[in-house]
C-alpha positions in Angstrom: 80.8 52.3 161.5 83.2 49.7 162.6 82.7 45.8 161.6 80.6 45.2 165.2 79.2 48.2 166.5 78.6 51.7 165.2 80.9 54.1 166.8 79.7 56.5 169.3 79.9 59.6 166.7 78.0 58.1 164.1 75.4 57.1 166.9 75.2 61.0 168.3 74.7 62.0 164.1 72.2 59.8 163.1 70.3 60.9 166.7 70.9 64.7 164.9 70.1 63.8 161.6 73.4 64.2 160.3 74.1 60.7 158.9 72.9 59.9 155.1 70.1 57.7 154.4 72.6 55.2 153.7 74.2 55.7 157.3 70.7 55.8 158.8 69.9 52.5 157.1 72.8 50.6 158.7 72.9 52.3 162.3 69.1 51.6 162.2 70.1 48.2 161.3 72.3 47.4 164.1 70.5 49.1 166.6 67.3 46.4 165.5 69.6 43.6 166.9 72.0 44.7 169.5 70.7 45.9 173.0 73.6 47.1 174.3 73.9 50.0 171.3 70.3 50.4 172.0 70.7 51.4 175.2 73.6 53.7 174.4 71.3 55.1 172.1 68.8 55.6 174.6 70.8 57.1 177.5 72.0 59.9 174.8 68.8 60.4 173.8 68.0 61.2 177.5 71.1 63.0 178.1 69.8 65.4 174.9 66.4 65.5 176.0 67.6 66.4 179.9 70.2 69.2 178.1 67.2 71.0 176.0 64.9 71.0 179.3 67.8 73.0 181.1 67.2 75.8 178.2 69.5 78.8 177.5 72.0 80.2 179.3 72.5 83.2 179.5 76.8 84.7 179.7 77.8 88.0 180.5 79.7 89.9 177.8 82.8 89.1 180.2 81.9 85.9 180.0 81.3 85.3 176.4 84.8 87.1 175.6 86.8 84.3 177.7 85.0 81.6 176.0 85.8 83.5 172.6 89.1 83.8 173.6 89.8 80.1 175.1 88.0 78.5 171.8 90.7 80.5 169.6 93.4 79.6 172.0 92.9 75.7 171.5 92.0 76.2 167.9 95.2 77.6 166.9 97.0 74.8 169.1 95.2 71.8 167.2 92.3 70.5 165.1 91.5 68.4 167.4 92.2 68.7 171.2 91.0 69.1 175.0 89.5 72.0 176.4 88.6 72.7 180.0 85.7 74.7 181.1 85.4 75.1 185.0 86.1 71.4 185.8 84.6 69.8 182.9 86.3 68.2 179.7 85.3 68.7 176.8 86.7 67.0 173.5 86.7 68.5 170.2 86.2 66.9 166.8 86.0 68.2 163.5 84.5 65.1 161.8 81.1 66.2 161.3 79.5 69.9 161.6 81.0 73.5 160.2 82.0 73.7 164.1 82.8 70.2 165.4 81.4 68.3 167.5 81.7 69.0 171.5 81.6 65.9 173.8 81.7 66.4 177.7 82.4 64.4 180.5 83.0 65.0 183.9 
């Protein structure tokens, strides 16, 4: 959490239940008194809520084996770095999760 605003990551945790009580405390905090990080805490937790209703999907063996293969690809080239999937970007991080954390945009 930066001096004015929780960052975006910390904001996406603390919606998983990731952050410590003491994290909690402050994002819950800030969140009391600022509307614009209320909103941006409300818009993800729509974005979430929109993502579970689409439910599973379902990949092909094929399908799952080029994934496999692309995540090894750009793990062996970085930590952290850009992946693309069909048109989309997706951003990994490694600062919270045995995985990372996956962020999309369009």
């Amino acid at each position: 959490m930066n001096s004015t605003h929780p960052e975006i990551e910390t904001i996406s945790a603390y919606l998983d239940g990731m952050v410590t009580s003491r994290e909690r405390a402050q994002v819950e905090q800030h969140l009391a008194s600022c509307g614009s990080c209320g909103e941006i805490t409300r818009r993800m937790k729509t974005a979430s809520s929109n993502l579970a209703a689409l439910g599973k999907v379902q990949m092909t063996a094929q399908e799952q084996a080029a994934l496999r293969r692309t995540l090894l690809g750009a793990s062996k080239t970085a930590a952290s770095g850009a992946l693309l999937f069909g048109g989309m970007h997706a951003l990994v991080t490694s600062r919270r999760g045995i995985f990372g954390r996956l962020q999309w945009s369009l």
